[in-house]
Kinemage of the C-alpha trace (Angstrom):
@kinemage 1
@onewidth
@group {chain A} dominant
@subgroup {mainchain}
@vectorlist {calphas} color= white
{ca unk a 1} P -22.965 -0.538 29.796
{ca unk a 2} L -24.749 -2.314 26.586
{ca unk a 3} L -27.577 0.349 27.558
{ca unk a 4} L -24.622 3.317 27.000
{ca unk a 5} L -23.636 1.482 23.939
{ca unk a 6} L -27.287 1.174 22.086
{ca unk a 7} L -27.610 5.164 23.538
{ca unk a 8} L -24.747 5.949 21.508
{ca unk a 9} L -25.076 3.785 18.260
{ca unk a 10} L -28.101 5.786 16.299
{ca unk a 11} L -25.985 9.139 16.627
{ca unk a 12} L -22.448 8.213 15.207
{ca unk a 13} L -22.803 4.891 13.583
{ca unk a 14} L -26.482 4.393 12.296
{ca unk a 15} L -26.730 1.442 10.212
{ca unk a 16} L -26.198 2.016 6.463
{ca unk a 17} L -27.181 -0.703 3.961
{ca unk a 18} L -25.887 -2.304 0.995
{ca unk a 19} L -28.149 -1.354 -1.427
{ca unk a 20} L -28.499 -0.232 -5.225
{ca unk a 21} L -27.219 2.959 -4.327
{ca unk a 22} L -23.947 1.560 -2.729
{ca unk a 23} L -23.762 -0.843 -5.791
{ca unk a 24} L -23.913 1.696 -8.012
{ca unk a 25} L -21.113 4.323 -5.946
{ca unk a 26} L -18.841 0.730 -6.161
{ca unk a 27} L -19.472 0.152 -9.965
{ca unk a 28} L -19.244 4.345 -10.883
{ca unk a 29} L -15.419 4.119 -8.793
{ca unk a 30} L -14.545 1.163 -10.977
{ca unk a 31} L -15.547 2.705 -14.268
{ca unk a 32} L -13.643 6.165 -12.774
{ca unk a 33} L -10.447 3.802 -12.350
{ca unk a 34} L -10.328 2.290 -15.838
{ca unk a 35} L -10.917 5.812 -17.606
{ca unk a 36} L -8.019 6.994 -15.502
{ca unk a 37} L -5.970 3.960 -17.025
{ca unk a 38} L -7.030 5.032 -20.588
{ca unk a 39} L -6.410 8.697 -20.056
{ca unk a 40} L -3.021 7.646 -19.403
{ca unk a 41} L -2.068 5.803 -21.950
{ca unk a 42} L -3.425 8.601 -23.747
{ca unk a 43} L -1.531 10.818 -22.613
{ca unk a 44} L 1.719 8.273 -22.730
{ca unk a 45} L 0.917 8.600 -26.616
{ca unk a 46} L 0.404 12.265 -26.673
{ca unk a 47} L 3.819 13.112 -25.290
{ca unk a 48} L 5.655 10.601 -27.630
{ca unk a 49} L 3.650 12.539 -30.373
{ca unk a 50} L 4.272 16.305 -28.805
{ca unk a 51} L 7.785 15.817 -27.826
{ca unk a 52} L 11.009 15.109 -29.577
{ca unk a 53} L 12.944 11.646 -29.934
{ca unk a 54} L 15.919 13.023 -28.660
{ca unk a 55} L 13.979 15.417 -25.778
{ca unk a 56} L 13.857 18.658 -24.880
{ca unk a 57} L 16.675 20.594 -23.843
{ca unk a 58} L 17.160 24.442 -22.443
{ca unk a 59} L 20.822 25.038 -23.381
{ca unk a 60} L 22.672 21.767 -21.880
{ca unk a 61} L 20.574 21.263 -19.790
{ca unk a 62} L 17.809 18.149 -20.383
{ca unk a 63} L 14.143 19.373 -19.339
{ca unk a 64} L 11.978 16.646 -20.989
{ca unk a 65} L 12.271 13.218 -21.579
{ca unk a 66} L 13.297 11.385 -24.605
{ca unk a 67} L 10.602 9.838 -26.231
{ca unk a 68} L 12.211 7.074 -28.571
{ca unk a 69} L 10.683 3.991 -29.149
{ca unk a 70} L 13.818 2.958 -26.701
{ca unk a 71} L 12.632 5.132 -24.294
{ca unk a 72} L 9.244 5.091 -24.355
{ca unk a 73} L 7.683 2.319 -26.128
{ca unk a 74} L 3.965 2.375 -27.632
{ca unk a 75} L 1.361 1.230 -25.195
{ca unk a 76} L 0.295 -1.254 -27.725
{ca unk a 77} L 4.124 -2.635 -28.003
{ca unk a 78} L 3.806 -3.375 -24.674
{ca unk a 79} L 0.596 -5.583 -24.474
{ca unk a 80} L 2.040 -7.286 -27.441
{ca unk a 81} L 5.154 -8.124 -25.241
{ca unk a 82} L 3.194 -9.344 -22.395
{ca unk a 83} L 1.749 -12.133 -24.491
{ca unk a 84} L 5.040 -13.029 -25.635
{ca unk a 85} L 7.756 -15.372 -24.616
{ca unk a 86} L 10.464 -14.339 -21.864
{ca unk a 87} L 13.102 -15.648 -24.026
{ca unk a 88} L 13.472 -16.760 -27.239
{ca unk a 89} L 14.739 -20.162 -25.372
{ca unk a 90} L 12.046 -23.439 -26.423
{ca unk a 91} L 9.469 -23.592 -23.796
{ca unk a 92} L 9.644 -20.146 -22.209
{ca unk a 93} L 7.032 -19.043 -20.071
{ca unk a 94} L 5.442 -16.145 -21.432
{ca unk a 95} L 6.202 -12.386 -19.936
{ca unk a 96} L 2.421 -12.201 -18.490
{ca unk a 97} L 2.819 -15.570 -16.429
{ca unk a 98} L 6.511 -14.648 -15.441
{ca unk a 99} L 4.829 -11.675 -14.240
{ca unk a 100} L 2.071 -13.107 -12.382
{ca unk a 101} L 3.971 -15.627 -10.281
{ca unk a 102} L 6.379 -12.798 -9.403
{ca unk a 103} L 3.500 -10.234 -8.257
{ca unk a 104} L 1.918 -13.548 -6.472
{ca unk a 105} L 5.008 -13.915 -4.330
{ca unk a 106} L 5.562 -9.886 -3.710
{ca unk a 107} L 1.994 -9.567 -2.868
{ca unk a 108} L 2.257 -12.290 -0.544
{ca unk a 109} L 4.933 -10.930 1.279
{ca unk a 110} L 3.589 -7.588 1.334
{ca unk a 111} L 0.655 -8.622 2.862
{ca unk a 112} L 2.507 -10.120 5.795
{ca unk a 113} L 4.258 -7.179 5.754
{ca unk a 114} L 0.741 -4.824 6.165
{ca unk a 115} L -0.203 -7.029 8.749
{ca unk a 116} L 2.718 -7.009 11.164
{ca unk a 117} L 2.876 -2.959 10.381
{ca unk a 118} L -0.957 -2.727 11.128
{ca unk a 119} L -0.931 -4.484 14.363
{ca unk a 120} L 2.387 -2.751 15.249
{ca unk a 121} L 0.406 0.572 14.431
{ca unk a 122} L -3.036 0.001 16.283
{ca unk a 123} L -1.140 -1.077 19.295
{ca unk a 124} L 1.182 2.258 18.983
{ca unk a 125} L -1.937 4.587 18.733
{ca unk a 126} L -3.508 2.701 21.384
{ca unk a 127} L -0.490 3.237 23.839
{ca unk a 128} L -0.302 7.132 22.498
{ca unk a 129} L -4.284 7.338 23.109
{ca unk a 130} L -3.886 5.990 26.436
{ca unk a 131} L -1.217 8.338 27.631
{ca unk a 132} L -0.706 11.821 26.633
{ca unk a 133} L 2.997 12.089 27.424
{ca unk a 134} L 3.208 8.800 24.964
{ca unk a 135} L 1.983 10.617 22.508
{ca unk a 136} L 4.218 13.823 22.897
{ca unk a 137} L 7.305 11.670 23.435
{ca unk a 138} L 6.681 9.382 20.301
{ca unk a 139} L 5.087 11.127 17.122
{ca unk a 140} L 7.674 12.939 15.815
{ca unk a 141} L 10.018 9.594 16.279
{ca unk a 142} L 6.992 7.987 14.342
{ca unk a 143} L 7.188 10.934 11.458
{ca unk a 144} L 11.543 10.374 11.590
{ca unk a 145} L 11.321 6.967 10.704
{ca unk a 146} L 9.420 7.711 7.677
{ca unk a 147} L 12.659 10.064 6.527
{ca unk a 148} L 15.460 6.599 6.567
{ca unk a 149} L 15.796 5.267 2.956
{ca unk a 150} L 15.261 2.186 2.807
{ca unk a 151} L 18.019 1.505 0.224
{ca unk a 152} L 20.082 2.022 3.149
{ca unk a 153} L 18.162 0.180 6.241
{ca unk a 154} L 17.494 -2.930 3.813
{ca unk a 155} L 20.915 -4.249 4.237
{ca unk a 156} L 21.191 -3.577 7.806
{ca unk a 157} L 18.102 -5.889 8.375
{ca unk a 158} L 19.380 -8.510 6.230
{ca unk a 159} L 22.168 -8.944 7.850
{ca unk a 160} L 20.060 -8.791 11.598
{ca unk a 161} L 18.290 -11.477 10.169
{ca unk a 162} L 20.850 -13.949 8.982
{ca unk a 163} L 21.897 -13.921 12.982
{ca unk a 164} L 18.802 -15.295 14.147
{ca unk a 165} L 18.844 -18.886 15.129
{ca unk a 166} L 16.227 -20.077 17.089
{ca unk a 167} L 16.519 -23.952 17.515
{ca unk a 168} L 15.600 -24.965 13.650
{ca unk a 169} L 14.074 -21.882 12.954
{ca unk a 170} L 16.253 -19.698 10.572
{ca unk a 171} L 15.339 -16.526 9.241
{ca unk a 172} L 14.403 -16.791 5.307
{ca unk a 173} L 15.153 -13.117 2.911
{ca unk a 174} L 11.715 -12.761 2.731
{ca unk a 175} L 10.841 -12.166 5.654
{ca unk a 176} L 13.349 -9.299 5.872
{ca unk a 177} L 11.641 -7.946 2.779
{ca unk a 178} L 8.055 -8.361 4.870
{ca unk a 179} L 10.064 -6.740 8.111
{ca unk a 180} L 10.588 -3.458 5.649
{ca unk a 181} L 7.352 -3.661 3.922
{ca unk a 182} L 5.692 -3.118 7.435
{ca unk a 183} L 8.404 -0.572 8.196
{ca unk a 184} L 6.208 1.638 5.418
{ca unk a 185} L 2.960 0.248 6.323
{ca unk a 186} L 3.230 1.039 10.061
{ca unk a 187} L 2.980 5.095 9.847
{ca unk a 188} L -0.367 5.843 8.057
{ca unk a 189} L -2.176 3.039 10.136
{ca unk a 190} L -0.565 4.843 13.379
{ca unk a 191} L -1.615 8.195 12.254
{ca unk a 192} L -4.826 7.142 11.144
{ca unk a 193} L -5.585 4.587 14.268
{ca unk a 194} L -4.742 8.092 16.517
{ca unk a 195} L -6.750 10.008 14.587
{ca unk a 196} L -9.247 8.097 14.791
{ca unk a 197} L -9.384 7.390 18.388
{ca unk a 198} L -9.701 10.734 19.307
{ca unk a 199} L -12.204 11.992 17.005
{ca unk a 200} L -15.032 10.794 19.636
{ca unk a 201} L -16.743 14.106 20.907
{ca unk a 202} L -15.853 15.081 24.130
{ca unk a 203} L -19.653 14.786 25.208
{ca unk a 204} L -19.790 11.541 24.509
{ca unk a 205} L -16.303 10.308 26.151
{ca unk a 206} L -17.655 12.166 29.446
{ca unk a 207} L -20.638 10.228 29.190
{ca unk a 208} L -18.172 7.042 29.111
{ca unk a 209} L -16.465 7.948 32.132
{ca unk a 210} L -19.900 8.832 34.262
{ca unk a 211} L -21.043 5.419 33.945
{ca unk a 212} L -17.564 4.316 35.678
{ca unk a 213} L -16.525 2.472 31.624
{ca unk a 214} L -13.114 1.407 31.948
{ca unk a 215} L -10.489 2.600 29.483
{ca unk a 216} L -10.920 -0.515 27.791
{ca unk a 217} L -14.567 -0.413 27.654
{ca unk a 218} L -14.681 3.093 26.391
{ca unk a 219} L -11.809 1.678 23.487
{ca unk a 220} L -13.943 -1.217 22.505
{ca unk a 221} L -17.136 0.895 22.456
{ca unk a 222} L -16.516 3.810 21.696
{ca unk a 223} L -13.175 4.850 20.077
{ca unk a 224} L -13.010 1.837 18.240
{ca unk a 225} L -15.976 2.041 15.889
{ca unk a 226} L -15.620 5.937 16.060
{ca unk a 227} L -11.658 5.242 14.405
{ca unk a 228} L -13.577 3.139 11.919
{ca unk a 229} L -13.887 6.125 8.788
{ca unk a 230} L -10.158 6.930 9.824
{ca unk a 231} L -8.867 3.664 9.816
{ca unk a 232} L -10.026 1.871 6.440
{ca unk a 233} L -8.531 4.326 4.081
{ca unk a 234} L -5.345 4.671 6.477
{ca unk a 235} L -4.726 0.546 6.363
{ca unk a 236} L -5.251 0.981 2.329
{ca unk a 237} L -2.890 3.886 2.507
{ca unk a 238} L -0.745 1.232 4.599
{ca unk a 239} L -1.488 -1.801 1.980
{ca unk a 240} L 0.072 0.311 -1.133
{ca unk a 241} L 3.309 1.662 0.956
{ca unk a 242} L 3.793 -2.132 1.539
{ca unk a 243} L 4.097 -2.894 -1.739
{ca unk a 244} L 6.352 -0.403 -2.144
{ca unk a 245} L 8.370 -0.990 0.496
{ca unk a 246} L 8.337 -4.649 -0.608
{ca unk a 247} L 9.675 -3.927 -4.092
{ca unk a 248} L 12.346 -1.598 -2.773
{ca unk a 249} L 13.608 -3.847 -0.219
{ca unk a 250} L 13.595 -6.978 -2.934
{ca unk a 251} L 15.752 -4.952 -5.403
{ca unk a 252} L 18.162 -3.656 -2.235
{ca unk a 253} L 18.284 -7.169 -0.723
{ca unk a 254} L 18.358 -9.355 -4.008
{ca unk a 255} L 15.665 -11.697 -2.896
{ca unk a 256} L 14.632 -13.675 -6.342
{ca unk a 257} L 11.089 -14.843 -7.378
{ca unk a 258} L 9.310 -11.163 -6.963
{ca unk a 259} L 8.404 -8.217 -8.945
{ca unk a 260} L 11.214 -5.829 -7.785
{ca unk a 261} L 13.962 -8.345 -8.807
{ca unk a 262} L 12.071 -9.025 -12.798
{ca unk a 263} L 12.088 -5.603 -13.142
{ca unk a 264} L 15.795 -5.600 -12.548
{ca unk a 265} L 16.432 -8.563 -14.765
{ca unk a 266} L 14.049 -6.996 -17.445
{ca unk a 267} L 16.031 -4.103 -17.416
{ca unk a 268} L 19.126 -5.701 -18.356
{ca unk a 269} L 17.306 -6.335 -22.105
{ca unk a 270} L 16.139 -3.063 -22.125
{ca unk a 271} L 18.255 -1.539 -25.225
{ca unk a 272} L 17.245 -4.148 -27.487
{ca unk a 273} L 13.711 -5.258 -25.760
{ca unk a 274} L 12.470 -1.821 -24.414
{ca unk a 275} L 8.618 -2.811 -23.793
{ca unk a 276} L 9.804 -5.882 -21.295
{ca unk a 277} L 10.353 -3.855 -18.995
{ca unk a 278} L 8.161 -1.435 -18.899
{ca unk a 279} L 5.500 -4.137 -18.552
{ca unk a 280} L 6.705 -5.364 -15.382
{ca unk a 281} L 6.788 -1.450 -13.911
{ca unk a 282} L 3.076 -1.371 -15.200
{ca unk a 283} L 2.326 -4.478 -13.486
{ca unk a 284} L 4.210 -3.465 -9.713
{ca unk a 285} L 1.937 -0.318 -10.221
{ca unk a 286} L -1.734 -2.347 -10.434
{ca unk a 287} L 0.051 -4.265 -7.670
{ca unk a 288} L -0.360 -1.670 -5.479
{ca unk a 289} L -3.839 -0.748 -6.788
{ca unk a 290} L -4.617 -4.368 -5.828
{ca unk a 291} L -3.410 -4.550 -2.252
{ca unk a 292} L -5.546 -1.540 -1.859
{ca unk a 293} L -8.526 -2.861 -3.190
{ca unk a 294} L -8.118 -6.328 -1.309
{ca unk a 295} L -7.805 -4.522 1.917
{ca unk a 296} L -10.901 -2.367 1.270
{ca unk a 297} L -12.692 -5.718 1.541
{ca unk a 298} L -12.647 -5.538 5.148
{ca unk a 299} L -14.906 -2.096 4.884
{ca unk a 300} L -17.808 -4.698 3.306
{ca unk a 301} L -19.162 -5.746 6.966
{ca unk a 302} L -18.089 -2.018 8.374
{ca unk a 303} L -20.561 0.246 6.320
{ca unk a 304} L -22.388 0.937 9.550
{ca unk a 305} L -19.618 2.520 10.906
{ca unk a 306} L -18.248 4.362 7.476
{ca unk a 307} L -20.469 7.659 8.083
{ca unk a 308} L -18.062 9.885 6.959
{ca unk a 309} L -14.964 8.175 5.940
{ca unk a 310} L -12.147 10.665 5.460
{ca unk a 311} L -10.357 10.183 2.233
């Protein structure tokens, strides 16, 4: 079987180094990302410039936003605000370190979140690989889960949670927050874990199964590593919907010390402190960006299998 394996190898995952070339791809996609972060704070200018205070209107009814320093602060009246105090109160942490501690803990629990939704996932597409009639019976369950708001299921698993009682373990909120962030993080990684076990060529699967390779063997051998370019951008896919899922289900559930409740308390000040905040929706939004690029981490060691990664 290692003989099948080696066979196998040079065709669909022939080793690809780290060299200047990939150092240069990784440094060109992080100079793409911060002229994407410019152009829109551009373009955040440009509209407050191009469209009225009060907004455009067609008759009664409202077709563009209004564009007030209220409403839409100046990017440069919101960096100022992030290196102020909270509160005018004496010894107030400033709005950047309130801001960090609170995307610490939501990142934290979204990652616990991806992982339970991840394993969940590869286990799912494993079980719909394995049996055709698994497959038919649960995808489109898998695609109607992704249709429940979770405004409306975050409740419901609070209050599941407050029942357990399992000698002196008790179920905490945030772990009802990381049971919903994996709720979100669960479907790409399925889709992308199927799609990716069945994108071996059929030649190559029969040549599995004439050496007499178990289904487990073939998985490990084959599928696996051929899932590899489906998987990576599916669990970053999977990293970011955690987030979200994990800000969503901290404003529905009420669960204090995390991004998703300071931009509900921020919002409280917003008539008479408008850039607050909007800094705290900037920072949930490079959040994201960050759980991505964390989990893309795990493609370092992988790049042998990355041939053609689907994006």
């Amino acid at each position: 079987m290692t003989d099948l394996a080696t066979t196998l190898a040079p065709e669909r995952t022939a080793p690809v180094p780290v060299g200047p070339r990939e150092r240069s791809t990784a440094g060109r996609r992080i100079l793409v990302g911060v002229l994407a972060v410019l152009l829109l704070a551009a373009l955040w200018e440009l509209v407050k410039v191009v469209v009225p205070d009060a907004g455009g209107y067609i008759g009664e009814a409202s077709v563009l936003p209004r564009t007030d320093d209220l409403a839409m602060p100046h990017v440069w009246d919101v960096v100022d605000r992030v290196l102020q105090p909270e509160t005018s109160a004496t010894g107030s942490p400033t709005v950047l370190s309130a801001m960090l501690s609170a995307c610490w803990f939501t990142l934290r629990v979204a990652l616990a979140g991806w992982l339970v939704g991840s394993i969940g996932g590869l286990l799912l597409a494993a079980l719909m690989q394995r049996w055709q009639l698994a497959e038919s019976a649960l995808v489109p369950w898998v695609v109607l889960s992704q249709t429940v708001p979770l405004i409306a299921l975050a409740p419901l698993v609070v209050g599941w949670g407050g029942r357990i009682h399992i000698g002196t373990f008790e179920w905490q909120r945030w772990m009802s927050v990381a049971l919903i962030a994996s709720y979100l993080a669960f479907f790409p990684v399925t889709i992308g874990a199927l799609r990716g076990f069945q994108s071996p060529p059929a030649a190559q699967v029969e040549l599995f199964r004439a050496q007499a390779a178990s289904w487990n063997r073939t998985m490990l051998s084959l599928r696996l590593p051929a899932s590899v370019p489906y998987l990576l951008p599916a669990l970053r896919l999977g990293a970011a919907t955690a987030v979200v899922g994990a800000i969503v289900a901290e404003v529905s559930t009420g669960t204090k010390g995390g991004i998703g409740r300071l931009i509900i308390s921020y919002a409280q000040s917003a008539s008479g402190d408008p850039a607050k905040p909007w800094a705290a929706i900037i920072a949930a939004a490079l959040l994201g960006l960050v759980a991505a690029a964390l989990v893309s981490l795990l493609g370092l060691g992988l790049g042998r299998y990355r041939y053609a990664e689907v994006r």
